[in-house]
N, C-alpha and C positions, 0 to 999 in steps of 0.2 A: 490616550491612544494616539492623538496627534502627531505628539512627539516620535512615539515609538514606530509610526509607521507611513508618517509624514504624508504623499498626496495619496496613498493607498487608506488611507485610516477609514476612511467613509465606506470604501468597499468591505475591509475586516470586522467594520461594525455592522455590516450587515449579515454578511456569513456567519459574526457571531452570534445575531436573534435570530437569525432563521432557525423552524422547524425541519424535519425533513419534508412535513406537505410543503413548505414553503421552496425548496432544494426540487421538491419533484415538479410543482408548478412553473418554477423558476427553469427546469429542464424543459418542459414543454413548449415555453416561450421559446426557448435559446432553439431547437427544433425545429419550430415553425420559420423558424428567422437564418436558418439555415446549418445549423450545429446537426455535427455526425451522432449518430448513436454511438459508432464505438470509440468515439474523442476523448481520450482520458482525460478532458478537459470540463468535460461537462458538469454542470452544479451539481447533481448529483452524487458524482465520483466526488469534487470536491467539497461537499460538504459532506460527504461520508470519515476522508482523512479528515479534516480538520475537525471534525466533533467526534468523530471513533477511532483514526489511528493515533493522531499523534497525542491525545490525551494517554491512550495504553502504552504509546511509547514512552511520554515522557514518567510514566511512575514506573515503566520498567527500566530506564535511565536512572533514575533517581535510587534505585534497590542495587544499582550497581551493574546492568546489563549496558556494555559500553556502547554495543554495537548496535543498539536502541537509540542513541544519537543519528547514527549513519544511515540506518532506517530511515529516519524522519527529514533529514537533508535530501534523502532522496524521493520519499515521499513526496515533496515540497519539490524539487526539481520538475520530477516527471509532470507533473499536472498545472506545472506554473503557478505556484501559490507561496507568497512568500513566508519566510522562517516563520514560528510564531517564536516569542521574547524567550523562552528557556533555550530553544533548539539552537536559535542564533548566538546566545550568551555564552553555552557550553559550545559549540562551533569553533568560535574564535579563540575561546580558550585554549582550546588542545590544537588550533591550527596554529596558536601565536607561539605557543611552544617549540613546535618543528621548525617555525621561520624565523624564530629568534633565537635559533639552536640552542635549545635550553634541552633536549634531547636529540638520541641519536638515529631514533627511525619514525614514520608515521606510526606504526600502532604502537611507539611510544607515546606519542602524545596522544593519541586516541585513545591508549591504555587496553588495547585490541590487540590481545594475541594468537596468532596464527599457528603457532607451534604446539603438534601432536596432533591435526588436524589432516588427514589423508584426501587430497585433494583432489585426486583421483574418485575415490568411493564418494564425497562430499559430491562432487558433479555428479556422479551417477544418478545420488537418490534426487539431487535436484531437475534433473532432467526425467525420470521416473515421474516424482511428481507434477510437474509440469504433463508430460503425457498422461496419466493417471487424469486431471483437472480439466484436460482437454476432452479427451473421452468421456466424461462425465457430460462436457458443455454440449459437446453433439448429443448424445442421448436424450438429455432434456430438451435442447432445441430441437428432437424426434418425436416429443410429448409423453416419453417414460417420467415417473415419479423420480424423486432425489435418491428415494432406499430403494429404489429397483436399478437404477441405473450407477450408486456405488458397488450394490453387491453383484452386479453384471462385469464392471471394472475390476472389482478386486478381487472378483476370480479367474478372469482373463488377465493378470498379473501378477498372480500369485502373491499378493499381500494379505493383510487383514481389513477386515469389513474398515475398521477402529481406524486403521493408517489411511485408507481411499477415502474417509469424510475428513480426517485432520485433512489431509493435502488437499481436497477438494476446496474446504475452506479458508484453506488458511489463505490459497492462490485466487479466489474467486475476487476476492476484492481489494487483488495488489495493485494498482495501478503501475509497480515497475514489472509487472510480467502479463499484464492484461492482455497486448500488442501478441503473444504468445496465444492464446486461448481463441479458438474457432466460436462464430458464432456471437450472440448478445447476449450479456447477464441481465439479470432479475429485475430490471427498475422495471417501477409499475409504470403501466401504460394509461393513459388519459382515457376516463367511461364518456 
């Protein structure tokens, strides 16, 4: 791991034993010592990606979901944590591509394509759910339960129960649309 992550190595190997008690302990220090609750920075959030998304990214990567790469770069930006070894390897592959004009557009070499995709309605429902996840955070930070405050949302939106818990979750522990959502998520608090 040395090699692969040079004066970082010591810190990835610790994010890689850590539990999540260890992630939420580790948040309580950073806390006390001055760390924001809502700093997509926090051990928390980042040991959240690093043991839950980019592992789901990388085997949805891997089955052929291109844009599961792009995910995980950005994953890895937003929160300051570097690539881990697949994300960076496939990175530079498909970036060496476009700047070695070995293709003719980025999601060529990303192998990402955009075409058929109505990008108009695409922002709609993304913004939909985004308000949708947001509304959801007020509620609970109002002390309503999770199924009382989707099926409050999803019929004040006119969606189904089924779409306001996917978007709820799928958005709850994005770190690129956190910044987006009013209020504190779910990390447990110290008894």
């Amino acid at each position: 791991m040395k090699k692969e992550y040079g004066l970082l190595a010591p810190v990835i190997a610790k994010l890689e034993s850590w539990t999540s008690e260890d992630a939420i302990h580790a948040y309580h220090e950073w806390l006390e010592d001055g760390g924001s609750f809502e700093a997509v920075s926090n051990p928390v959030i980042q040991w959240h990606v690093w043991h839950e998304d980019l592992p789901c990214l990388r085997e949805r990567y891997e089955r052929g979901d291109s844009l599961a790469l792009l995910k995980a770069v950005e994953r890895c930006a937003v929160i300051g944590l570097p690539f881990p070894t697949w994300c960076r390897e496939a990175y530079l592959k498909s970036w060496r591509k476009a700047s070695q004009y070995e293709c003719r557009t980025l999601d060529e070499a990303f192998d990402y394509d955009m075409k058929g995709i109505n990008l108009a309605r695409a922002r709609e429902r993304f913004l939909l759910s985004v308000k949708v996840a947001s509304e959801v955070r007020r509620m609970l930070n109002s002390g309503n339960t999770v199924e009382k405050a989707l099926g409050v949302v999803a019929e004040q939106n006119d969606i189904s129960f089924s779409r306001a818990r996917e978007w709820y979750y799928e958005l709850r522990d994005d770190p690129s649309v956190a910044h987006l959502l009013p209020g504190k998520s779910e990390i447990p608090r110290k008894d």
